[in-house]
C-alpha positions as CSV (number, residue, x, y, z in Angstrom):
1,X,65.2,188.3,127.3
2,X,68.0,190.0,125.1
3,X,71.3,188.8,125.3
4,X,73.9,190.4,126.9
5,X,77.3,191.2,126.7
6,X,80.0,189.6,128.8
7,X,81.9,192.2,131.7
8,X,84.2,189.7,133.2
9,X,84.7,185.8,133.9
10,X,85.4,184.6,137.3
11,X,88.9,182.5,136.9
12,X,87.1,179.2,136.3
13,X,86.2,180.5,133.2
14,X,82.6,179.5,133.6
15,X,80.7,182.2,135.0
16,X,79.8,184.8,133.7
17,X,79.5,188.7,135.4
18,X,77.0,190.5,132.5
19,X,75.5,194.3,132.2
20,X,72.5,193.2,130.3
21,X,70.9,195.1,127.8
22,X,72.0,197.6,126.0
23,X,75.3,196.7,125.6
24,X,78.0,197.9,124.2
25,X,76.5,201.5,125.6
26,X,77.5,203.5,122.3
27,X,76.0,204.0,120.0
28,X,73.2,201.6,120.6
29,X,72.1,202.7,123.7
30,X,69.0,203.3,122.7
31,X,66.5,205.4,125.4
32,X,63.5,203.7,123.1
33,X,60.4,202.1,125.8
34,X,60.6,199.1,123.7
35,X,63.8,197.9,124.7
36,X,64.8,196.4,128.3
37,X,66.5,198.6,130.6
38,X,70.0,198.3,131.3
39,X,70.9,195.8,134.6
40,X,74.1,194.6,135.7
41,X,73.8,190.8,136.5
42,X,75.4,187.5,138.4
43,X,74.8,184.7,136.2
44,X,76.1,180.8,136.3
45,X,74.9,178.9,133.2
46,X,73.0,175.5,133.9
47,X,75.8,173.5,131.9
48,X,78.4,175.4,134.3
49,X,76.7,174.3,137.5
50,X,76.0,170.7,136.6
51,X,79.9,170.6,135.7
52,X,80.8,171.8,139.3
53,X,78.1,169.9,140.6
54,X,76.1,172.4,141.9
55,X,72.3,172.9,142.0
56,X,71.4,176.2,140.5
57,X,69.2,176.7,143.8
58,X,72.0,176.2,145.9
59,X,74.2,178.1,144.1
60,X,71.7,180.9,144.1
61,X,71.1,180.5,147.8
62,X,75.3,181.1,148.0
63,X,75.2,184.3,146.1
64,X,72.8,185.5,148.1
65,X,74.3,184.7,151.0
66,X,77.4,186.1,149.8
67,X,76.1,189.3,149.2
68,X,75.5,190.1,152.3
69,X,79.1,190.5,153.1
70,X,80.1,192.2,150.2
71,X,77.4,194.4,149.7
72,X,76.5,197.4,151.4
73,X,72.6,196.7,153.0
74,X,71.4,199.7,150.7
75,X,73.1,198.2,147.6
76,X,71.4,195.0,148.6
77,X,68.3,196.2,149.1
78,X,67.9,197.2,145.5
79,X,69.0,193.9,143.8
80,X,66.9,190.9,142.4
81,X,66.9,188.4,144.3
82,X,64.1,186.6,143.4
83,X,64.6,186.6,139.3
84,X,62.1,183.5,137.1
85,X,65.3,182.8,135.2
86,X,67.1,180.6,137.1
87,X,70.2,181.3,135.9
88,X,70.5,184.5,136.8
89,X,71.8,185.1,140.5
90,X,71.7,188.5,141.5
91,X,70.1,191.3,138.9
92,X,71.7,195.0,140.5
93,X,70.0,198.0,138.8
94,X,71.7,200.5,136.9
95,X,70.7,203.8,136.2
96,X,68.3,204.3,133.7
97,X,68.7,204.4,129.8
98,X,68.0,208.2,129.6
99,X,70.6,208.7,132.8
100,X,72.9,206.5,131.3
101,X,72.7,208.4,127.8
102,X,73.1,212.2,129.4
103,X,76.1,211.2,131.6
104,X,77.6,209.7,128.0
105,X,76.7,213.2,126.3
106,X,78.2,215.5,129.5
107,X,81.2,216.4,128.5
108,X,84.0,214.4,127.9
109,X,81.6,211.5,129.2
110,X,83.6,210.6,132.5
111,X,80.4,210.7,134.5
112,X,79.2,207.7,132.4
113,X,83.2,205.9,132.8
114,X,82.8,206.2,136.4
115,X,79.2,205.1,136.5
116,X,80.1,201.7,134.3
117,X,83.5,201.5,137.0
118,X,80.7,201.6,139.9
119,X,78.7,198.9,138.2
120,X,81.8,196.4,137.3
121,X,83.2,197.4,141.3
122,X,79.7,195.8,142.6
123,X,80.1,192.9,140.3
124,X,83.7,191.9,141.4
125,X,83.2,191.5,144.5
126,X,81.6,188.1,143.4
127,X,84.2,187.2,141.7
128,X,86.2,185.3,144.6
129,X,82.4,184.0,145.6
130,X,82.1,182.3,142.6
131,X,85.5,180.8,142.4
132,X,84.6,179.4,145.4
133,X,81.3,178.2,145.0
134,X,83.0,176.5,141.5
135,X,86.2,175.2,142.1
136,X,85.4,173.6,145.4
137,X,83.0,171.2,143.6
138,X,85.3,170.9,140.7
């Protein structure tokens, strides 16, 4: 799995809200086969759990749960829910590499701004979720 770059930290400072690969979008936002395509994610590292004292299963389980409220039942439809790494919470598509590269190249490239706003507007909504999920076992 490629590493990804950090979109925002819930106020605990612990968890993470990711777009996973490519990342930073210019200029190696690469439509190549060979690299992943581009997902925005809800992540909670192990050590972060175990600090709060939260499983990583229940923790999952309350994402889940959580995205039913904040999540339209389209928008929900489409996520991961069921991801092997069990870090990862919640994986929301994005568009695909070659969509994400032609809005970046239409015009003056607001298409792709407002595409990457969309993405980090899904993502906040966890934000109060996570804080807490967190804080309440901190």
């Amino acid at each position: 799995m490629a590493v990804g770059r950090v979109m925002g930290y819930s106020s605990t400072r612990r968890v993470a809200l990711i777009c996973v690969p490519p990342w930073p979008p210019f200029p190696c936002l690469s439509p190549s086969e060979d690299s992943d395509p581009p997902t925005a994610t809800v992540w909670i590292p192990g050590r972060a759990a175990n600090a709060a004292g939260v499983a990583l299963t229940q923790a999952r389980a309350a994402v889940i749960a959580a995205a039913h409220e904040v999540m339209s039942k389209d928008e929900f439809a489409q996520c991961g829910k069921d991801e092997p790494d069990k870090e990862t919470m919640l994986r929301i598509p994005m568009p695909t590499k070659r969509e994400l590269l032609d809005m970046l190249c239409d015009g003056d490239g607001q298409r792709f701004v407002a595409c990457l706003v969309a993405q980090f507007d899904i993502l906040a909504r966890f934000v109060p979720v996570l804080d807490k999920l967190l804080l309440k076992h901190s």
